[in-house]
KEKOL-577955 format. One record per atom (N, C-alpha, C): z, y, x; residue in one letter. Coordinates in steps of 0.1 Angstrom, whole numbers, plus 5000, padded with zeros to 4 digits. Example, Ala and Ser with C-alpha at 12.3 -4.5 7.8 and 13.67 -1.06 7.14 Angstrom:
BEGIN
507849435132A;507849555123A;507849675132A;507149785128S;507149895137S;507950005129S;
# end
This chain:
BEGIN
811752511762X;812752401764X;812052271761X;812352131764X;811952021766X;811852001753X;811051901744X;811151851731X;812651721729X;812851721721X;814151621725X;813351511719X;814151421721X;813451221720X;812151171721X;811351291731X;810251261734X;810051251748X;809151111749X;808551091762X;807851171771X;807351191781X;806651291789X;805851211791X;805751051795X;804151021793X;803451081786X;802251101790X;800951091780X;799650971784X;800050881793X;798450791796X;798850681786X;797650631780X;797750481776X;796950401783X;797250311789X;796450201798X;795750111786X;794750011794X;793949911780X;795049841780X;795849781790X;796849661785X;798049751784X;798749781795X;800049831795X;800049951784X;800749991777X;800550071766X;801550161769X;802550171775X;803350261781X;803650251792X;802750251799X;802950261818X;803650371824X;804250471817X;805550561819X;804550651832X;803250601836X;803050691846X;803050821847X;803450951856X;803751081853X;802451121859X;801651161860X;800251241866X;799851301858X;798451381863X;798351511857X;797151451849X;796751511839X;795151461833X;794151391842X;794051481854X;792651421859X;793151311868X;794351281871X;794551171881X;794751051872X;794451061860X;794750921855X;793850781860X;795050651858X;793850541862X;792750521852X;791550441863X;790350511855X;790550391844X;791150291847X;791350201829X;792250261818X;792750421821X;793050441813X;791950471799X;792850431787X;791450441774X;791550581764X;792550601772X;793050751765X;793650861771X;793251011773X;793651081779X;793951201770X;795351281774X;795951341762X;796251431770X;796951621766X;797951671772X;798851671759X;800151691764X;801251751757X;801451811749X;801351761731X;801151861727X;801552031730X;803052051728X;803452141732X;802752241747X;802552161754X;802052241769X;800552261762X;800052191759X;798852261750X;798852341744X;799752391734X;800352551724X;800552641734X;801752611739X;801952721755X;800852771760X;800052651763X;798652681771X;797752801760X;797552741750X;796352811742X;797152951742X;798452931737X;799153101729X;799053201744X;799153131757X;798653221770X;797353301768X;796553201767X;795353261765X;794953331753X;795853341749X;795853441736X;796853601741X;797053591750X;798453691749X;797753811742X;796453831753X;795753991744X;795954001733X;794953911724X;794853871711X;796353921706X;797353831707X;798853921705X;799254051710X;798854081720X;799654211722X;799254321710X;797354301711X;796554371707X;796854391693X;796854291687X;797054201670X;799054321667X;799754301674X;800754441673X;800754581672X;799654571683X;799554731684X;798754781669X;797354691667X;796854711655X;797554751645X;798554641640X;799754701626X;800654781629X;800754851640X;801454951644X;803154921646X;802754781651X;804254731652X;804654751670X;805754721670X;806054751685X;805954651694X;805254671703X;805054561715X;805954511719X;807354541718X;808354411726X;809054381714X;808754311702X;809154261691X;809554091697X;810854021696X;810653911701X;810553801690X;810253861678X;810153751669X;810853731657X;810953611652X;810053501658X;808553521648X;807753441659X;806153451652X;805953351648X;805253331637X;804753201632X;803253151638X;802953041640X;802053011642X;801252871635X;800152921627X;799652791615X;798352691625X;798852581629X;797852491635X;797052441628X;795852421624X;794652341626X;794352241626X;795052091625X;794451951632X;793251911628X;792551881639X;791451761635X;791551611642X;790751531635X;790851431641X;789251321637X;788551311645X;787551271643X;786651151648X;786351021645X;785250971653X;784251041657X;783851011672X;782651041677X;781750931684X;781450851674X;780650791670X;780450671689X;779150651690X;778450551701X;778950661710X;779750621719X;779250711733X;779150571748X;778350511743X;778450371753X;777850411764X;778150361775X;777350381792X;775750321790X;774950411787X;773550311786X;772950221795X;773750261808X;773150161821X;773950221830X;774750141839X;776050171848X;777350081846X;777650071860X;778749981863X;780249981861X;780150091848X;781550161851X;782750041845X;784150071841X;784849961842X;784549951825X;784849821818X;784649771803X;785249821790X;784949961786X;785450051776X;785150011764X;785550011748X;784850001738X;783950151738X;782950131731X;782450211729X;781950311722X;783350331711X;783550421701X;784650501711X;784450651706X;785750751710X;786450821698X;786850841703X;788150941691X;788651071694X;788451161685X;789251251693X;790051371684X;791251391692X;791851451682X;792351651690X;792051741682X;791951871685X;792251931676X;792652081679X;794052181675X;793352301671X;793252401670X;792952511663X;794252601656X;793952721668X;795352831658X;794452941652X;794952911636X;794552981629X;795153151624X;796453161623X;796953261625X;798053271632X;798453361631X;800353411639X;800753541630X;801753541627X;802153631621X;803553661625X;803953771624X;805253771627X;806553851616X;807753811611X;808653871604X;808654011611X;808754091597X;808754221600X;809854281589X;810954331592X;811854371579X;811854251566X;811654231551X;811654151548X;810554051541X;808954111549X;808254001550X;807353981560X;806253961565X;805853921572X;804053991576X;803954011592X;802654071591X;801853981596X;800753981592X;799653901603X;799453981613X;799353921626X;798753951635X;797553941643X;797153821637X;795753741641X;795553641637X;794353661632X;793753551622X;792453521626X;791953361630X;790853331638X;789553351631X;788753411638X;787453471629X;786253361624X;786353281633X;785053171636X;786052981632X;787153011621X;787652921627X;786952761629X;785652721624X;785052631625X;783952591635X;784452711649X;783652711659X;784152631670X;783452551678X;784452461690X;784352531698X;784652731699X;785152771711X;786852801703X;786852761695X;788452781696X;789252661689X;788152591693X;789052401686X;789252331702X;790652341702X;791352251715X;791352131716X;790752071727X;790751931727X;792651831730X;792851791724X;794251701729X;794751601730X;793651521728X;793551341729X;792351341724X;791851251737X;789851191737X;790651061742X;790350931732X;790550801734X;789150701732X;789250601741X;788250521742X;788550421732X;788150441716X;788750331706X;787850351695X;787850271685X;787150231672X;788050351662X;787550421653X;788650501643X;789350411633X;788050271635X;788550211623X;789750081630X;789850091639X;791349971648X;792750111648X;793450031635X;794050051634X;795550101646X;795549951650X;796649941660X;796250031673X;794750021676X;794850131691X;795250261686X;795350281674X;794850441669X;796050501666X;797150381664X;798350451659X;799350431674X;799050341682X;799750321696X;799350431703X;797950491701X;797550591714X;798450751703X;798150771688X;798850931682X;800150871680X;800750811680X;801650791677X;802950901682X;803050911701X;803850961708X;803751111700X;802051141700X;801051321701X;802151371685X;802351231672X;802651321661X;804551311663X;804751231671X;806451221677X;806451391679X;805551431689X;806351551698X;805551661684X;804851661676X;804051731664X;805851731654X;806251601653X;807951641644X;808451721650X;808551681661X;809651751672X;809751901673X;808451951673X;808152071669X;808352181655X;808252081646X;807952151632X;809852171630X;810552121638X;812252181632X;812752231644X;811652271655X;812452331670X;811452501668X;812052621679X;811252741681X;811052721697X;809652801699X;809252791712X;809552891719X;809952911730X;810653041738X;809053061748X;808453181745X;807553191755X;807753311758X;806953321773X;807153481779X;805553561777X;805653611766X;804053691762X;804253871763X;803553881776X;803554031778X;805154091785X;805254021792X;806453981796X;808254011792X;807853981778X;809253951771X;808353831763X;810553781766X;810253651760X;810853651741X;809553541738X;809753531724X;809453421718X;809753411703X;810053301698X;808853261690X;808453141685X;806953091681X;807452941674X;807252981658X;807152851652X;806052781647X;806052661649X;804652631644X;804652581628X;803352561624X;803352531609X;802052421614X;801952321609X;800352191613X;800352161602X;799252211596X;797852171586X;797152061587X;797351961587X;795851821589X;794851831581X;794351951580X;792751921570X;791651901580X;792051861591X;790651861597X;789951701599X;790451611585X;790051461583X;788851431574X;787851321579X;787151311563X;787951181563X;787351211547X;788351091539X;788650931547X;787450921557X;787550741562X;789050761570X;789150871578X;790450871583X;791750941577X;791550991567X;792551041554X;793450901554X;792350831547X;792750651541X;793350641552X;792950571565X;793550511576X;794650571579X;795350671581X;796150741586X;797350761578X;797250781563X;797750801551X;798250661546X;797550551547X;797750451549X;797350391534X;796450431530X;795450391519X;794750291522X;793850221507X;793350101514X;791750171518X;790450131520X;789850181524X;788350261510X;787350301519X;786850331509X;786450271495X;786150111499X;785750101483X;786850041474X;788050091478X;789250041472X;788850121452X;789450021441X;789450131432X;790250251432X;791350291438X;792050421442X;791250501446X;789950581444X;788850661445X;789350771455X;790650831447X;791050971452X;792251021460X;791651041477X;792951051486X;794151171476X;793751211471X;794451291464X;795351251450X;794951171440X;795251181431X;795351011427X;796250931416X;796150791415X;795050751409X;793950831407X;792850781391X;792250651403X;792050561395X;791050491395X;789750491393X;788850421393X;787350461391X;786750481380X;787550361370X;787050391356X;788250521348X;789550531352X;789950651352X;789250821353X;788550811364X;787650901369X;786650921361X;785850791358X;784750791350X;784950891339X;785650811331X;786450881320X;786551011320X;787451101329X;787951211327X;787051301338X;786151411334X;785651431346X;786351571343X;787251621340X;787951751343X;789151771349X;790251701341X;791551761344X;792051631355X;792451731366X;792451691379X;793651721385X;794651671392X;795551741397X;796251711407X;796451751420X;796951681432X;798451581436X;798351481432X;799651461434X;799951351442X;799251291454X;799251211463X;800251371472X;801151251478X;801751331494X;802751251502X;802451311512X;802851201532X;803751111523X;805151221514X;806451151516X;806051041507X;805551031496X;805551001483X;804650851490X;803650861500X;802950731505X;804150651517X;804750741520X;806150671532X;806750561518X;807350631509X;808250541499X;807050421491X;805850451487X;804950361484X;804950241495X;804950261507X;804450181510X;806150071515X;807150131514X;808350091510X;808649991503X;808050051489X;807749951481X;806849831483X;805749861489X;804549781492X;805749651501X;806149701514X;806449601515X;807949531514X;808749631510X;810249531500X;810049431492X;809049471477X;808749451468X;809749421458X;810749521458X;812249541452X;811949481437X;810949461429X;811149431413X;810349301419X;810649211427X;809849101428X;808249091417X;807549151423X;806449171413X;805049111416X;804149061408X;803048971415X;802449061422X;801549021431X;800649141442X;800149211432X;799249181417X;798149281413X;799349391405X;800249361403X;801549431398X;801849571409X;802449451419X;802449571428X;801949661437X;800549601440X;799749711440X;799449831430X;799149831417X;799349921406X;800450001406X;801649941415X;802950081412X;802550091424X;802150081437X;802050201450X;800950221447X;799950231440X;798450291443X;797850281453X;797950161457X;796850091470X;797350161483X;798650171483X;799450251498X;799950111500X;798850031512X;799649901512X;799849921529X;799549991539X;799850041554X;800850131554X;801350131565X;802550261569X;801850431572X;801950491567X;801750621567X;801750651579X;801050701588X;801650781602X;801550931602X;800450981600X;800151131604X;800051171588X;800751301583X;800551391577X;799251491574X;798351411564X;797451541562X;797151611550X;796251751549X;796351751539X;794751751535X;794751671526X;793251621525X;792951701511X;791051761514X;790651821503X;789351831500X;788551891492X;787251851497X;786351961495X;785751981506X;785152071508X;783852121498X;782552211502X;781652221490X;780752141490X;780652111503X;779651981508X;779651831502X;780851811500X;780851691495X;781351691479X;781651781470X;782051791459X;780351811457X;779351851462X;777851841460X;777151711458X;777551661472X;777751531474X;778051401459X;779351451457X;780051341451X;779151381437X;778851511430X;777951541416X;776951431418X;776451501429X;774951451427X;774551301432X;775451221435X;775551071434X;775251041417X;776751101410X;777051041397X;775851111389X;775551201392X;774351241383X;772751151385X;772751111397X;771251031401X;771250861394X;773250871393X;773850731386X;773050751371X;773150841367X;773250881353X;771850901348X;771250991352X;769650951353X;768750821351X;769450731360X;768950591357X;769250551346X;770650551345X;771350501331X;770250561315X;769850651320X;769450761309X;767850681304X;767750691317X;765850651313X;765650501312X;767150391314X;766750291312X;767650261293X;767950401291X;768950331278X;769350291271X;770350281285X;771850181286X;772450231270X;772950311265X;773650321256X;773150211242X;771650161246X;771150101235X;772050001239X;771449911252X;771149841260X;772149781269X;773549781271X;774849781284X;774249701291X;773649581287X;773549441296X;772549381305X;771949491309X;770749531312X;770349391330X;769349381332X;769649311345X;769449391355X;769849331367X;769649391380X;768349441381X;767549341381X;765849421383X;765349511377X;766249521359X;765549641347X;766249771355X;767449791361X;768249851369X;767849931383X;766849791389X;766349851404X;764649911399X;764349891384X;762949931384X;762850141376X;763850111368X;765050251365X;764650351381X;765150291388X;765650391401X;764050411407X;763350291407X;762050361407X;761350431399X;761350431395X;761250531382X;761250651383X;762950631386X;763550771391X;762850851408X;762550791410X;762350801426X;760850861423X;759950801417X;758550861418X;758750981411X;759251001397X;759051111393X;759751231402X;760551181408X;761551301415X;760551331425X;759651261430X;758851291446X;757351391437X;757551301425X;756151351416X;756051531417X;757251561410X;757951661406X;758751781412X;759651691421X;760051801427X;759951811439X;759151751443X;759051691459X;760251641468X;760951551460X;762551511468X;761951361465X;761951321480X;761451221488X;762951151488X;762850951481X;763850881482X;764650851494X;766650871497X;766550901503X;767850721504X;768350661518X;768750541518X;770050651512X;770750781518X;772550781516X;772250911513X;772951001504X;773051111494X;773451191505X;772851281508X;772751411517X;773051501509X;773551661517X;773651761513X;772451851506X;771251821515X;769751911508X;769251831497X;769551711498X;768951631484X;770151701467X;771251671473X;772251701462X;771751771458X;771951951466X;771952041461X;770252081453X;769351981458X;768351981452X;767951941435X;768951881436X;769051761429X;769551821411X;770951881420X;771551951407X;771252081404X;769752031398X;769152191395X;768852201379X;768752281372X;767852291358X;766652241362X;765752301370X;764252211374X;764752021375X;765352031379X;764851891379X;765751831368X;766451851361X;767451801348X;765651811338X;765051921337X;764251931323X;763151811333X;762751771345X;761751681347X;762551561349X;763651541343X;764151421345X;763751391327X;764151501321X;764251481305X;762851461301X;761951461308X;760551411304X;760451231300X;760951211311X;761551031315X;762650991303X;763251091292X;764051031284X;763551071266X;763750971259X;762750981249X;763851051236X;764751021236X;765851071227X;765751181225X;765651311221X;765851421223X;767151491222X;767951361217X;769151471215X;769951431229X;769951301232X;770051301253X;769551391259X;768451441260X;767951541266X;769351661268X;769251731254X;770351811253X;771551791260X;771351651254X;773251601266X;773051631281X;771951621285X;771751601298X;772051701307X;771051811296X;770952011301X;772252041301X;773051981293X;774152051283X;775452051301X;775551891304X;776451831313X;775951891325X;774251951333X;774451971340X;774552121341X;774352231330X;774752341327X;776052391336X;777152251326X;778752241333X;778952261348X;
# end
């Protein structure tokens, strides 16, 4: 059945932004900057090409083939820059030359069975792009706001539209019913912020997740607890712009926690092992320096006693462990990084001994 108060366009033109045109994907005009299918005819599409998968996924739990439901089905979103894809030589018409692209992934289906529920199929490879659906490739910057929420804007219209309607499909030829469930973990944080409507990376609000601040953070490096969400940034930014306790800006920024944009897309942001590596072994390479130039004597140290610290740090680390300086904190460096080998050849470089200890002791932790 049709989605209700949703448009059937899908082109965005560079000027006309809702040219109402009705054509199929490939006949779009070629100034279109964005090409989409429907969400929904996309789900239809993919759950087709799944029928086996389902039939099969029933017969396995020894459930009965003409069960009509309803099945649950948990989506997947991603949404990603992809970076330069500029025309390196050719006449084609005047695109920017950043792309965007946003894609789908069904992770399971499950269907009610008496009073709880079976799995049916659950995606094996889910981080493979033979089973990540493409559903908007747009010609735009991730970081331009306004193209980014004029071109998803309609895609997360018919994404509500869905999440309080059931889908009537004919699989295995009885028809049945299919709800969806959409996950947005498929963001890194630059588009968490933008979407969520946070301010940007070097804002002090550190954590798409949580209000700490930076020296908050600093401070507490354990007890952690999730409590950023969609609704709770809708009413922030409410606040942000009513400003109902008439309150100075640095005021009212402090009660929304830097939710100073309108929220559009729901996700759920988290972080993976790659970058919780990442994020250690920054603050530890911070700490290092701090150690061998020490600060604890010393707070007031200058820039140059600071940038000669890092050299410091840098020869012995190449001396030692053979980790070659690197400009932006990588995965193989991190994990290099946060080792006992290199904490006891860092503690060479610090004269205290009872630092030392602190040092083994923290990266033990």
């Amino acid at each position: 059945p049709p989605l209700t108060n949703v448009s059937t366009s899908t082109d965005v033109g560079i000027i006309d932004g809702l040219s109402g045109l009705n054509r199929s994907v490939d006949e779009y005009p070629v100034e279109a900057i964005s090409k989409r299918f429907r969400y929904d005819t996309a789900l239809v599409s993919t759950l087709k090409d799944m029928e086996e998968d389902i039939l099969e996924g029933l017969k396995s739990q020894d459930l009965e083939e003409y069960l009509s439901g309803p099945f649950t089905v948990v989506v997947k979103e991603s949404c990603d820059g992809m970076g330069d894809v500029s025309e390196k030589h050719g006449g084609g018409p005047a695109v920017p030359e950043k792309a965007v692209r946003f894609s789908f992934t069904i992770m399971t289906i499950s269907v009610a069975n008496g009073s709880g529920s079976v799995r049916i199929f659950e995606e094996a490879k889910p981080n493979s792009e033979l089973c990540c659906k493409p559903l908007c490739l747009m010609l735009a910057d991730e970081s331009d706001h306004e193209t980014l929420t004029a071109i998803l804007s309609p895609l997360i219209a018919e994404r509500e539209t869905m999440k309080s309607s059931e889908l009537m499909l004919e699989v295995g030829g009885i028809l049945r019913s299919f709800k969806f469930i959409f996950r947005g973990t498929g963001y890194d944080e630059k588009l968490v912020r933008e979407v969520e409507g946070l301010e940007a990376s070097g804002s002090v609000y550190i954590c798409t997740l949580c209000d700490a601040t930076r020296l908050e953070a600093s401070q507490n490096l354990v007890f952690h607890s999730i409590t950023r969400s969609h609704s709770e940034n809708l009413q922030r930014y409410e606040t942000w712009r009513a400003n109902p306790y008439h309150e100075s800006v640095d005021e009212l920024r402090d009660r929304v926690k830097g939710v100073s944009a309108k929220p559009f897309i729901e996700t759920l942001p988290s972080i993976d092992a790659l970058h919780c590596d990442i994020g250690n072994a920054a603050e530890f390479y911070r700490i290092f320096q701090l150690e061998i130039g020490e600060v604890y004597r010393n707070s007031n140290a200058t820039r140059e006693e600071r940038k000669k610290w890092q050299t410091i740090l840098d020869k012995h680390l190449r001396k030692k462990m053979n980790l070659k300086p690197i400009m932006r904190m990588n995965g193989n460096f991190a994990r290099k990084l946060m080792s006992k080998e290199t904490v006891e050849a860092v503690c060479e470089l610090v004269h205290c001994e009872e630092r030392q200890e602190a040092l083994k002791e923290i990266m033990d932790l």
